[in-house]
C-alpha positions in Angstrom: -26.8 189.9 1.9 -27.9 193.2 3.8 -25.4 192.4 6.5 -22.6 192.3 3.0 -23.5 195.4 1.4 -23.1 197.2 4.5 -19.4 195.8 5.3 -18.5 197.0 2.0 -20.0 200.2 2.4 -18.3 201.0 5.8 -14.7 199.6 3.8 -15.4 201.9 0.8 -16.1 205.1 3.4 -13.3 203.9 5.5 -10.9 203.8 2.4 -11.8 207.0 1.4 -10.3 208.8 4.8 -7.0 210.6 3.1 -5.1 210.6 5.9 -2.3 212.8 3.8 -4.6 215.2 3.5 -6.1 214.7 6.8 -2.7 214.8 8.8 -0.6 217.9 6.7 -4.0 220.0 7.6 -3.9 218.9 11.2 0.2 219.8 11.4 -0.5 222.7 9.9 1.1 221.5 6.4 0.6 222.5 2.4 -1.9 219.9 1.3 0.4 217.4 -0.7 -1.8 217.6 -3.6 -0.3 220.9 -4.0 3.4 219.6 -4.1 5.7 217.0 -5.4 3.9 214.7 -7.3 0.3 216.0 -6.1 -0.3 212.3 -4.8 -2.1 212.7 -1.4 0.3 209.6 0.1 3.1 208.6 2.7 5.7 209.2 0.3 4.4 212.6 -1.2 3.9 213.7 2.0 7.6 212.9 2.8 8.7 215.7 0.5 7.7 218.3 2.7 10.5 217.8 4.9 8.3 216.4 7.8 8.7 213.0 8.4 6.8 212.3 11.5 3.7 213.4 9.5 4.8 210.8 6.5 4.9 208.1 9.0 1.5 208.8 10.4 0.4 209.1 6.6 2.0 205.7 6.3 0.7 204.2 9.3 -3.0 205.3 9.2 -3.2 205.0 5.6 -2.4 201.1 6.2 -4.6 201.0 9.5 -7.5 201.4 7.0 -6.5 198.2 5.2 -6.1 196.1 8.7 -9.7 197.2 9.9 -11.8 197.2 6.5 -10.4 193.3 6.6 -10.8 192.7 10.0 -13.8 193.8 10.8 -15.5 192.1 7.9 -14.0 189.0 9.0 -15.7 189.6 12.7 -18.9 190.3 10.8 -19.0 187.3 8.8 -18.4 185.2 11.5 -21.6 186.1 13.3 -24.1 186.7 10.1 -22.3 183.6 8.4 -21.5 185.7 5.0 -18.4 183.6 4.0 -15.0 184.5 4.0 -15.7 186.1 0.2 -16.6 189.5 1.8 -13.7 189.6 3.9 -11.7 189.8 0.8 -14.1 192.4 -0.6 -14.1 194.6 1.8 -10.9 194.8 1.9 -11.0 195.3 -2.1 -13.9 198.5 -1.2 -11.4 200.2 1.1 -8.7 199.9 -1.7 -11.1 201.7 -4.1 -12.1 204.0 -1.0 -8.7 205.2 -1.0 -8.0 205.9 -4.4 -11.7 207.3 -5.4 -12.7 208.8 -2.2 -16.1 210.1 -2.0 -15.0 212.7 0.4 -12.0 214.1 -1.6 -13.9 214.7 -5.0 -12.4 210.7 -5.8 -9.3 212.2 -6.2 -6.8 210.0 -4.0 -3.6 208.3 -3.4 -2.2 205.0 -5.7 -3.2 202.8 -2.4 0.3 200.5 -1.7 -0.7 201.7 2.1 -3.4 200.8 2.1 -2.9 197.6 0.1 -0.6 196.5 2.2 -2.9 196.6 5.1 -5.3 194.8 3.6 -2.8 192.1 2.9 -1.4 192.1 6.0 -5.1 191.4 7.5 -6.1 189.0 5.1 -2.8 186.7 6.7 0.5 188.7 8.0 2.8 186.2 6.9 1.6 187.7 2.9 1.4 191.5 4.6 5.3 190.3 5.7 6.1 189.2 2.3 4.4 192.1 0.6 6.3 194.0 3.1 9.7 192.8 2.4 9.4 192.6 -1.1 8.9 196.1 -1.1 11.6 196.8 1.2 14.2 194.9 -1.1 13.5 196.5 -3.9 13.1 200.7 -2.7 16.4 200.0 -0.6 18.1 198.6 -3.4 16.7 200.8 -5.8 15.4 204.1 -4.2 12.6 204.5 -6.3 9.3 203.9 -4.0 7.3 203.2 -7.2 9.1 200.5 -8.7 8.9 198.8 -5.2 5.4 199.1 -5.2 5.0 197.8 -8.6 7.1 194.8 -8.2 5.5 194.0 -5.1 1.7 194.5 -7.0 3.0 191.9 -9.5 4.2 189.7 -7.2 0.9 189.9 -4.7 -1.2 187.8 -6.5 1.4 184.8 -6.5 1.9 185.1 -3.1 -2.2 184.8 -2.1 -2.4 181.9 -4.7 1.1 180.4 -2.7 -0.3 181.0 0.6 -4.0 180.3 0.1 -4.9 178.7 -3.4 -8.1 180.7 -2.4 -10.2 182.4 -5.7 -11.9 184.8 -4.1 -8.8 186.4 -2.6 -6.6 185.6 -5.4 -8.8 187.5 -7.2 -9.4 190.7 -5.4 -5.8 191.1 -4.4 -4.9 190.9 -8.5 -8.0 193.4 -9.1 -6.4 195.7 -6.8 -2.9 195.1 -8.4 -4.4 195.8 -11.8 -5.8 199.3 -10.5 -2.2 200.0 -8.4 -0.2 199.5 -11.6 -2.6 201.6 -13.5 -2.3 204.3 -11.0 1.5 204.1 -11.5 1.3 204.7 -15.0 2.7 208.1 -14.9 5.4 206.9 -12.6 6.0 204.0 -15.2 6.6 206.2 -17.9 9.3 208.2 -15.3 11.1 205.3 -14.5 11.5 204.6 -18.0 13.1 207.6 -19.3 14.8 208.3 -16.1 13.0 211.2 -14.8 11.4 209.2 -12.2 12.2 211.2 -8.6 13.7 209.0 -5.9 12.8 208.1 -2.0 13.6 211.2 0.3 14.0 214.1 -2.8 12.2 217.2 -2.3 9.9 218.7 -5.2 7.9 221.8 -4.1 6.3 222.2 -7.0 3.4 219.8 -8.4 
């Protein structure tokens, strides 16, 4: 039990690393809560012109995902915790990102992020997740809907690939949260204000 709240701990403070904020400081960018959207994420930061420091938004952002997940797994497999916290810490470093105790909890919508975690928990899902999303922004252009479709569609694809509860159920928990933090972007899309991949806003 010790050994579990630990793992989740370490996710959560993991997950709260803003690498948007993190990397525009270190390149000597405007912090991307002050632009754009104000979303400290991949694709906000991809309105500053600078896409090398998107990509390592991007990257990073995800990398958290991948090791919240797998080193939980390498814990539990020497305390004997189960494979339950594997899919909780990955869960905590969801939350991490977008409530990060080191940014005021103030942070991103977490599809990076989510994405890692799904990759980690099995890559063929990350691969789905990853396509799905892919299909969708190239088609459409808007990053948002992509991630949305690809939050609904999560859930099925852990229940298709694992039939496992526990992860079935933290993957849906962290769709729930990604669609709620999409909310303002749902009500874009809707009325067709909703900006698309690569446009520039400079103002938040």
């Amino acid at each position: 039990m010790f050994w579990s709240v630990c793992v989740v701990v370490l996710a959560y403070l993991l997950g709260s690393l803003s690498f948007a904020v993190i990397v525009s400081k270190a390149m000597h960018l405007d912090d991307p809560r002050s632009y754009g959207s104000g979303n400290p994420g991949a694709t906000n930061v991809l309105r500053s012109g600078n896409k090398i420091a998107a990509i390592f938004t991007l990257l990073l952002d995800a990398l958290k995902g991948v090791v919240a997940v797998l080193f939980a797994r390498w814990m539990a497999e020497r305390v004997g915790d189960g494979d339950g916290i594997v899919a909780l810490a990955g869960l905590a470093a969801f939350l991490g990102h977008l409530y990060p105790v080191f940014f005021r909890f103030q942070g991103g919508k977490g599809v990076a992020t989510a994405a890692g975690v799904l990759l980690a928990l099995n890559p063929w899902l990350g691969l789905l997740g990853l396509a799905t999303w892919l299909a969708i922004a190239i088609l459409t252009r808007y990053s948002s809907l992509a991630a949305l479709v690809t939050a609904v569609l999560a859930p099925v694809y852990v229940y298709l690939l694992h039939g496992d509860a526990q992860r079935v159920v933290a993957v849906a928990v962290m769709s729930v949260l990604l669609i709620w933090r999409h909310r303002a972007n749902i009500a874009k899309l809707l009325n067709g204000t909703e900006s698309r991949l690569g446009s520039k806003k400079p103002v938040a």
